[in-house]
N, C-alpha and C positions, 0 to 999 in steps of 0.2 A: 513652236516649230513652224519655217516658214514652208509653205505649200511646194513640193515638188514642182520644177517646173514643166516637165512631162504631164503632170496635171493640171498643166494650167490649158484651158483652149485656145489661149490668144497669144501663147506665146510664140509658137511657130511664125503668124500671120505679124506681129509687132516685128523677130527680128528678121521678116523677111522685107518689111517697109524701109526701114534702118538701114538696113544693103541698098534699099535704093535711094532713099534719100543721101545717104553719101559719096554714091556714085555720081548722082545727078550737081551733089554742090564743085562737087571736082569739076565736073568738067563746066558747070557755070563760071569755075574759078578764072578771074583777069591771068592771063599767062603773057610772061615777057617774048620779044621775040623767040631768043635762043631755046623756048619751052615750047614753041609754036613750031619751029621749026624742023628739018626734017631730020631723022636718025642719026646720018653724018653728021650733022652740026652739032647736035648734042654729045654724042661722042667725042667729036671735034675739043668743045668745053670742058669734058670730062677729062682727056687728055691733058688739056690747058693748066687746070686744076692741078693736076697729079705731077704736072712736071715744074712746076711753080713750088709744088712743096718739096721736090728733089733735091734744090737748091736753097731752101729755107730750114733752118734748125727750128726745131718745134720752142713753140714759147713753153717756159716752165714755171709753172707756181713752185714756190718755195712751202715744200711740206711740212706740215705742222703734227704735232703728237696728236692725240683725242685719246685720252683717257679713256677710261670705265667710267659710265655714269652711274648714278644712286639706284636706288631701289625705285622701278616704277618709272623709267625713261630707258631708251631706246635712240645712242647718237647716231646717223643718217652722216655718211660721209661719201660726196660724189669722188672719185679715183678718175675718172673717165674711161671716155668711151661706156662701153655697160657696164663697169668695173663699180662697184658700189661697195664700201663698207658698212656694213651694222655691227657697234657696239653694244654689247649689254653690261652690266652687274658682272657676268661671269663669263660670256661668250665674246669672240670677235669671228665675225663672218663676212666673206669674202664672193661677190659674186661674177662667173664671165669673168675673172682675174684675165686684161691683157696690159703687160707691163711693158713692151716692148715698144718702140720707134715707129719699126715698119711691118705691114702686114700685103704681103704679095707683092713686094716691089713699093707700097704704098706711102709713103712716110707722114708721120701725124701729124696737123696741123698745131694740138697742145699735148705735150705731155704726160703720161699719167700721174699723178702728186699721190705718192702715198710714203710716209716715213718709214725709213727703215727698220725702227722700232717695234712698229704698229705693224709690216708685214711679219716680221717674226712672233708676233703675238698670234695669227690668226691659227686659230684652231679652226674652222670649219669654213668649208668652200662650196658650194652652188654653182653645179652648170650647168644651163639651161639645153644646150643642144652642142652639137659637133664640129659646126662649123669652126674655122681656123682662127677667128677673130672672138669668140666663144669658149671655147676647146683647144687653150693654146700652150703646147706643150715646154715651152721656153719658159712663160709667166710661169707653168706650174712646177717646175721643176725650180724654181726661186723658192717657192712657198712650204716645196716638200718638207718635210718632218712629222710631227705629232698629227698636224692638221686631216681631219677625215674630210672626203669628198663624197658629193649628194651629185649625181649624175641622172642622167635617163634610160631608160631600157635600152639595152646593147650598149653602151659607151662604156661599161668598166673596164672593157679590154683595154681601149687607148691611152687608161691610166694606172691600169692596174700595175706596171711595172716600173712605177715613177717615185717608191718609198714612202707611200702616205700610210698614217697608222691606220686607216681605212676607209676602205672605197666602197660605195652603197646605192645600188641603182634603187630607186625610187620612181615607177609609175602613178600616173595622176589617181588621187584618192589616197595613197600611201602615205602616210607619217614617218618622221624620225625626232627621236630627244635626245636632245645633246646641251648638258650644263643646263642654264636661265632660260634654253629655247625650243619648239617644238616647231618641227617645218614637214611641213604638206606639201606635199606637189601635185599641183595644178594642170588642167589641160591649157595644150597651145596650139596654133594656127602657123605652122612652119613648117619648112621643110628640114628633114635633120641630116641630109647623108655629109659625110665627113667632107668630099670634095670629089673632083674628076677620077680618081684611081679610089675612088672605095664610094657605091655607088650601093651597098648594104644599104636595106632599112634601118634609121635608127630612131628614137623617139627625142620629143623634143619636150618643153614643158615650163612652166613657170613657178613660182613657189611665193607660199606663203607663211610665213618668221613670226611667232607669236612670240611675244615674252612681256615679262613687266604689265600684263594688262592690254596690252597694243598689239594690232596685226600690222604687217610691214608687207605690202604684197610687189613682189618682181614680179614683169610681165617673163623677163627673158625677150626671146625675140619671136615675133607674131606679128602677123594681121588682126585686124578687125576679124571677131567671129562672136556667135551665140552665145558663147562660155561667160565671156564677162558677165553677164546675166546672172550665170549661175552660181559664179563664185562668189560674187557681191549678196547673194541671197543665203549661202552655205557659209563663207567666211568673210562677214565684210569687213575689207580690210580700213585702216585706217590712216596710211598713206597708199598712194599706187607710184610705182617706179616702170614709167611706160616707157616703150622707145618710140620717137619719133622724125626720125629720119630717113630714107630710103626710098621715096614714093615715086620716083622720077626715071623711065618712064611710067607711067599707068599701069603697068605689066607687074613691076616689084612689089603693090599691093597686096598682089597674092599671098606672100611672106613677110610684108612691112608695114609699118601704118605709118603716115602719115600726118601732122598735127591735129588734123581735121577727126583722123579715125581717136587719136586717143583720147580726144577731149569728150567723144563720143562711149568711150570703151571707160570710160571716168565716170561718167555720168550712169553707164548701165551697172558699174561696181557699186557706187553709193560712197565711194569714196570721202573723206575728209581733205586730203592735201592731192595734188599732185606734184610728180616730182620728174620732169624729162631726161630719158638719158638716152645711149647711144647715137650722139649727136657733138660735132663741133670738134671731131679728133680723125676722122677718116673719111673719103668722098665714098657715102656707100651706095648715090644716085646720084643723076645730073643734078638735080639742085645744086645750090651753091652752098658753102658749108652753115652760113651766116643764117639761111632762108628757113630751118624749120624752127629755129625760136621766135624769129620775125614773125611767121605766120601765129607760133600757137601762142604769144603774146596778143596779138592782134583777134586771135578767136575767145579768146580768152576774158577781153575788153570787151568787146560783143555782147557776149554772152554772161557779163557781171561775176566770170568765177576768178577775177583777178587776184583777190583775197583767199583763193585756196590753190593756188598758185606757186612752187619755189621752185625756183630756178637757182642752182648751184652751180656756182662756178668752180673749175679743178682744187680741192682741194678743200672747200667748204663744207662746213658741218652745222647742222642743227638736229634738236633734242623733240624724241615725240614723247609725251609725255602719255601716262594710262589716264582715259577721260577726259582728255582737252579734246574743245572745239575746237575746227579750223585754224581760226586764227590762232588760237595758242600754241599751235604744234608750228608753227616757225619759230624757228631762233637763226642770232646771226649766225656766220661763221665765225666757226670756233667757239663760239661764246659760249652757250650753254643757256642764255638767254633767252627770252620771248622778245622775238623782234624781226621783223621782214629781211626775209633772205634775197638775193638779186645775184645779179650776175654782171 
């Protein structure tokens, strides 16, 4: 049993170094002009961005099935945006389901790829928090039927009238078992209120998908904070599904990581694979859309965790197996194989 880490003495003092070593490589980071620049201009791009995709239909991958794997695998299917599928033996789970185009006027820059077949199979849904892009009442009302929903404190309301055979808020520490899988909800570093006209406290959270042998752990949507610590020491997962896009200005940190923070928030889980998502479907900072795989590829090479590394692109699946190292928990897309996933 590993040591509380309330009982540890240095833990305080390590992740308060952490905070600042991440602060400090941010702003050592080389910034493009338009990054340098002042508020307007980034707005300005941001703008550029958003009105460039108004006039642009979203590229689409052509969806493909994913079966139920064997006994003892676990298929990982990126949907986009934080839309992620896990297949089991006997589950299909569904997480931050956003299946729609446009979000606030927004329109995607990819599509979400998920087959038609495969959404009607999903029995169990995961959402991390309220937000509109999270908590999206359109995608869930495609999904409704059989399928039960894992939500956070105070969120049943906004679902509870939407037909699902049942809806289960879930606080960090909490459990649920459902068929092949047993999911934990995690703490998170977010902010959770629904949007401008509903300004209630709501909880926000992340989750961790046990089955076949293997942890599968969803950030949901977060900053960098302590917890990765703790969860990596309480349930260490065996993939981490982190978001890393948002970081731009400085400010969205608050609620966002960063390439830089998740590689770090990877490293404090103990993770085996990582896996980037909420990224390459919506402008959700000035960055450009292109820039946080660029970067967390390039930290990535750095730092030799290349090899635990997949990058999924819409519509790709590979298989985590119970007991593979690293490397053996990639497979292609679709394959089912052991073999380097990319993008």
């Amino acid at each position: 049993m590993p040591m509380p880490l309330s009982a540890d003495p240095d833990w305080q003092r390590r992740v308060i170094e952490r905070a600042k070593e991440l602060d400090h490589e941010h702003r050592r980071r080389p910034r493009s002009f338009w990054q340098s620049a002042a508020g307007l201009a980034l707005s300005l791009r941001f703008l550029r961005t958003a009105a460039r995709q108004l006039v642009t239909a979203p590229h689409r991958s052509e969806p493909r099935r994913v079966g139920h794997p064997g006994p003892g695998q676990i298929a990982v299917t990126f949907v986009g945006h934080a839309t992620v599928m896990l297949t089991t033996p006997l589950a299909r789970v569904l997480t931050d389901p956003y299946l729609g185009d446009f979000f606030f006027g927004l329109r995607r820059a990819e599509g979400a790829c998920l087959h038609p077949t495969d959404a009607a199979d999903v029995n169990l849904i995961l959402v991390s928090h309220a937000h509109g892009d999270r908590l999206d009442l359109a995608s869930l009302r495609r999904l409704r039927g059989r399928a039960a929903v894992l939500v956070p404190p105070r969120c049943a309301s906004l679902v509870g009238g939407l037909g699902f055979g049942r809806v289960v808020e879930l606080a960090p520490g909490q459990s649920f078992e459902f068929a092949d899988v047993e999911v934990t909800a995690v703490a998170a570093r977010h902010e959770g209120a629904r949007g401008l006209f509903d300004r209630a406290w709501r909880g926000a959270c992340g989750y961790i998908v046990r089955s076949a042998g293997a942890n599968v752990y969803f950030a949901g949507g977060t900053a960098y904070f302590s917890g990765f610590e703790e969860i990596g020491r309480r349930l260490p997962p065996d993939v981490a599904l982190l978001p890393v896009a948002g970081y731009e200005p400085p400010a969205l940190r608050e609620d966002n990581m960063s390439p830089l923070d998740a590689v770090q928030a990877f490293t404090d889980l103990g993770a085996k694979l990582l896996v980037p998502v909420a990224h390459g479907s919506f402008p959700l900072g000035y960055e450009p859309l292109d820039e946080p795989l660029r970067w967390l590829r390039q930290i990535c090479a750095d730092r030799g965790l290349l090899d635990q590394l997949a990058v999924l692109g819409h519509g790709e699946t590979f298989l985590v197996r119970a007991g593979a190292s690293a490397g053996e928990e990639k497979a292609g897309p679709n394959s089912g194989e052991a073999s380097p996933s990319s993008e």
